[in-house]
C-alpha positions, 0 to 999 in steps of 0.5 A: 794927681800931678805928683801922681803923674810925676812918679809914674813919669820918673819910674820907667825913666830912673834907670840910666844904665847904657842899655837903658839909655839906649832904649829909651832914646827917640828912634832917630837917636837910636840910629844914630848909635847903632851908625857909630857903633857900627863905625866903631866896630869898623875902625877897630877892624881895619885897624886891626888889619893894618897893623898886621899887615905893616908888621908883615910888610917890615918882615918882609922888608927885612928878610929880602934885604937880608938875601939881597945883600948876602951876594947872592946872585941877581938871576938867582934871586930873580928866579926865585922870586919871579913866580910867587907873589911879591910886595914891597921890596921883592916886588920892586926887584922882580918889576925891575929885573923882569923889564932887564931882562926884557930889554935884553932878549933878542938879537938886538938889545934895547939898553938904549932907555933902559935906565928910565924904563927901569925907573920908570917900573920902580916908581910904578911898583912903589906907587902901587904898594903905597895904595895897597898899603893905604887903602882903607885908611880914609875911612878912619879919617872919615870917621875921626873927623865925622863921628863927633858932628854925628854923635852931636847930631844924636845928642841936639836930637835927644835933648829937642826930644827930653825937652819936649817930654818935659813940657808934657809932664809940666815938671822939671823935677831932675828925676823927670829931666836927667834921663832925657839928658843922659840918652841925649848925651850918650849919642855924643860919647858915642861919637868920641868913643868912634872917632878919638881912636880913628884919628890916632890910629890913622895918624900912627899908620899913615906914619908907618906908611910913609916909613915903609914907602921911603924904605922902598923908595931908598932900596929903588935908588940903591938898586938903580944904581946897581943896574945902571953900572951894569947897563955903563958896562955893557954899553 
């Protein structure tokens, strides 16, 4: 009789194919898999998007300076651009060149601070790039650093679980125990899976983060520089 019970046990258990493993799982483990399936997904979503847009970002890096350091003119450019939507660089230029010309209208002009102000745009400008450009890259610390303790949380679930279905059939036969063990432990795969691309990729965009901000925080001093022997030459 109990060789009986421990086959009938053992059958619908036998099969530890993923999807099987799923649904096999205690319902609180099965939320725990769908939580860092979900973030998985996600990750890999923003990641995505990142990825385009610093590459979008390096393009447009490149063609500005391309034109800006071709000798065209400033009120040129400035016209140009003025009236489209602008990021990184060209928006630096634009925030720098709208406070210029500002300071200059009227009959008496305010060059007085104006080099400050104009820092002061720039730094502001840069700033604000620098969030739109990091934006999102939280969740994937959050995830690299919180998936694994989650899928671990899934995995102490499922073995409390296995253990006791296997003090229910009194057998520790592996057939009886292994498939409690293996939807246990999925939960933790689960977790890695979620967080090892999270931390590497956050790593390598924060990075490329950093590099686009200290290009727009070099092109700020460069183009500082410009303004300010201007602003010497008409004082």
């Amino acid at each position: 009789m109990n060789e009986l019970v421990t086959t009938t046990l053992a059958a619908p258990q036998g099969d530890i194919s993923f999807f099987a493993l799923f649904w096999q799982a205690h319902i609180v483990v099965k939320l725990v898999m769908l939580g860092l399936l979900a973030a998985s997904v996600w990750c890999w979503a923003i990641i995505f998007d990142k990825v385009v847009l610093l590459k979008r970002t390096s393009r447009q890096m490149d063609r500005f300076e391309n034109v800006f350091w071709s000798g065209q003119s400033l009120e040129d450019l400035y016209g140009t651009l003025q009236n489209r939507t602008n990021h990184a660089l060209s928006a630096l230029f634009v925030a720098a060149m709208r406070e210029w010309k500002r300071s200059h209208e009227g009959a008496r002009p305010a060059i007085g601070s104006l080099q400050q102000r104009i820092d002061r745009v720039m730094d502001l400008t840069i700033q604000r790039e620098a969030d739109r450009l990091e934006s999102k890259l939280l969740v994937l610390a959050t995830i690299g650093s919180a998936g694994p303790f989650i899928g671990l949380f899934g995995t102490v679930w499922g073995i409390m679980t296995a253990f006791q279905a296997i003090a229910a059939s009194e057998s520790t036969n592996l057939a009886v125990v292994a498939p409690g063990i293996a939807e246990a432990l999925f939960a933790t795969a689960l977790g890695l899976v979620a967080a090892i691309p999270a931390v590497i990729a956050y790593n390598k965009l924060s990075s490329d983060v950093g590099k686009s901000v200290s290009r727009m925080e070099g092109f700020a001093d460069e183009f500082s520089s410009i303004l300010s022997r201007q602003i010497d030459e008409r004082a």
